[in-house]
C-alpha positions as CSV (number, residue, x, y, z in Angstrom):
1,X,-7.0,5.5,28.6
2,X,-7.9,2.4,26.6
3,X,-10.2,-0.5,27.7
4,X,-7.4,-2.7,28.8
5,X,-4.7,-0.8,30.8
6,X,-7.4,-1.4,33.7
7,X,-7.4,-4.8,33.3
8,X,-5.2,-6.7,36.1
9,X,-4.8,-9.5,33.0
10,X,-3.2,-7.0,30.8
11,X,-0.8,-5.8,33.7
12,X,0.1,-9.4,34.9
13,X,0.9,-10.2,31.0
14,X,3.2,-7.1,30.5
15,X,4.9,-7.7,33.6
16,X,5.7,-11.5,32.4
17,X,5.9,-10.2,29.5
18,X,9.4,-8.1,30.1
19,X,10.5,-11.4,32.4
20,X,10.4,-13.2,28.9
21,X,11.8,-10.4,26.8
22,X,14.6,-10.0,29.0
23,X,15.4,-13.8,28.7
24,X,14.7,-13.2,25.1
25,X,17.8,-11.0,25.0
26,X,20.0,-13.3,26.8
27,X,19.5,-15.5,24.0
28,X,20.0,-13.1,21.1
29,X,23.6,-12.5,23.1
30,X,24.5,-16.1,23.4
31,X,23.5,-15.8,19.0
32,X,20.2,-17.9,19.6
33,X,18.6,-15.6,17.3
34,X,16.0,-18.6,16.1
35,X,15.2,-19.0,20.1
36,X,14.8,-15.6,20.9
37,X,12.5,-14.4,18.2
38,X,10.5,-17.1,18.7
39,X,10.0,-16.2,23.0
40,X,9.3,-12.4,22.0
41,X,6.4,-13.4,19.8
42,X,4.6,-15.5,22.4
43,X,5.7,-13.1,25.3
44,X,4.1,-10.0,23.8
45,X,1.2,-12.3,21.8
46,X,0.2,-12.6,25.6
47,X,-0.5,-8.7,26.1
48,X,-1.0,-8.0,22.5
49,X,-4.3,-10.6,22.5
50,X,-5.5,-9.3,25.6
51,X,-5.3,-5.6,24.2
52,X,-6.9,-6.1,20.5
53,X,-9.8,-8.1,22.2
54,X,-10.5,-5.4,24.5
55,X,-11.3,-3.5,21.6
56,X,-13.6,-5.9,20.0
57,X,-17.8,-4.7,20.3
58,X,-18.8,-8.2,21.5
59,X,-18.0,-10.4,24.7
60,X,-17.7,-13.4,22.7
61,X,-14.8,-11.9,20.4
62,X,-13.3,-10.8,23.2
63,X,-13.3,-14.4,24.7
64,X,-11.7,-15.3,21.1
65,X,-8.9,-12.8,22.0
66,X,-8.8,-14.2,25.8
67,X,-8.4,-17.8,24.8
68,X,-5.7,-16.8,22.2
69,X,-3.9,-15.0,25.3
70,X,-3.7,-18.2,27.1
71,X,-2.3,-20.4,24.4
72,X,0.5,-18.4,24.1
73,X,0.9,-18.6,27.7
74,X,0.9,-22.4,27.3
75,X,3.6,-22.0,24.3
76,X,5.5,-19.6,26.8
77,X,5.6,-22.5,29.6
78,X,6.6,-25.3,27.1
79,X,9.9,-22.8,26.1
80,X,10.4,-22.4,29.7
81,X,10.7,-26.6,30.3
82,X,12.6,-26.8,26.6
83,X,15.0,-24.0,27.4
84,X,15.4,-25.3,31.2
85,X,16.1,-28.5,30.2
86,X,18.6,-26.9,27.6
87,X,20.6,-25.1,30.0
88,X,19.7,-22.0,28.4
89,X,17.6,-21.1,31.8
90,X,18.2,-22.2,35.5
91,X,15.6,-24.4,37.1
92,X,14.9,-21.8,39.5
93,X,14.0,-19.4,36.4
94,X,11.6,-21.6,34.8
95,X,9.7,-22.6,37.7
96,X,9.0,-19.1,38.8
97,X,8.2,-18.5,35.1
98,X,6.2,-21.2,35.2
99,X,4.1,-20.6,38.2
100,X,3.7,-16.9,36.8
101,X,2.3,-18.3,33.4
102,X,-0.3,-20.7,35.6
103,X,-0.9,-17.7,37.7
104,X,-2.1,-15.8,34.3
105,X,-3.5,-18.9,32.5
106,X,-6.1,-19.0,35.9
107,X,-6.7,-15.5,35.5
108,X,-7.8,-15.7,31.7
109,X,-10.0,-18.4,32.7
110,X,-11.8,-16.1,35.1
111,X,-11.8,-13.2,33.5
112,X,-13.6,-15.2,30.5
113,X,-16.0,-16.9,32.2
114,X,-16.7,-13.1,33.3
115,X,-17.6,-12.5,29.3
116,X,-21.6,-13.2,28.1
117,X,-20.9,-15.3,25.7
């Protein structure tokens, strides 16, 4: 098993993660192919930074990783608001999404301060 599969970050990330992805795909079908590119990268940057930190021999490069993590969460939330206000989203969609994403962004901010840096 590696590092991060135990880590309750990485498993809140993949499981916004697919929330995204699957959005993602209801943009590639309306042919917002720009949009929906875009979403995947910052959904799975989200898990993806979280995992290649994990493997990194020091705490503070791991906090690199962490911080990374929780930009894209930020770029996640503005897509949210643009694609809301868009109509490309219901309200109701991007404010769970949203309180997900803040829900996470809290949780990388433990989990770093956790980190001897």
């Amino acid at each position: 098993m590696f590092r991060f599969e135990g880590l309750e970050i990485w498993k809140r990330a993949i499981e916004i993660a697919e929330k995204l992805l699957d959005i993602a795909d209801e943009l590639e079908a309306r042919k917002l192919f720009r949009f929906a590119e875009q979403l995947r990268d910052a959904a799975l940057s989200m898990p993806n930074n979280i995992a290649e930190g994990s493997g990194n021999d020091s705490d503070r490069e791991f906090a690199k990783f962490i911080s990374y993590a929780k930009r894209s969460a930020f770029e996640n939330a503005n897509m949210m608001i643009i694609f809301a206000r868009r109509n490309y989203i219901s309200s109701n969609t991007k404010e769970d999404l949203l309180v997900e994403l803040d829900g996470l962004c809290r949780m990388l901010t433990s989990f770093r301060k956790t980190l001897h840096t």
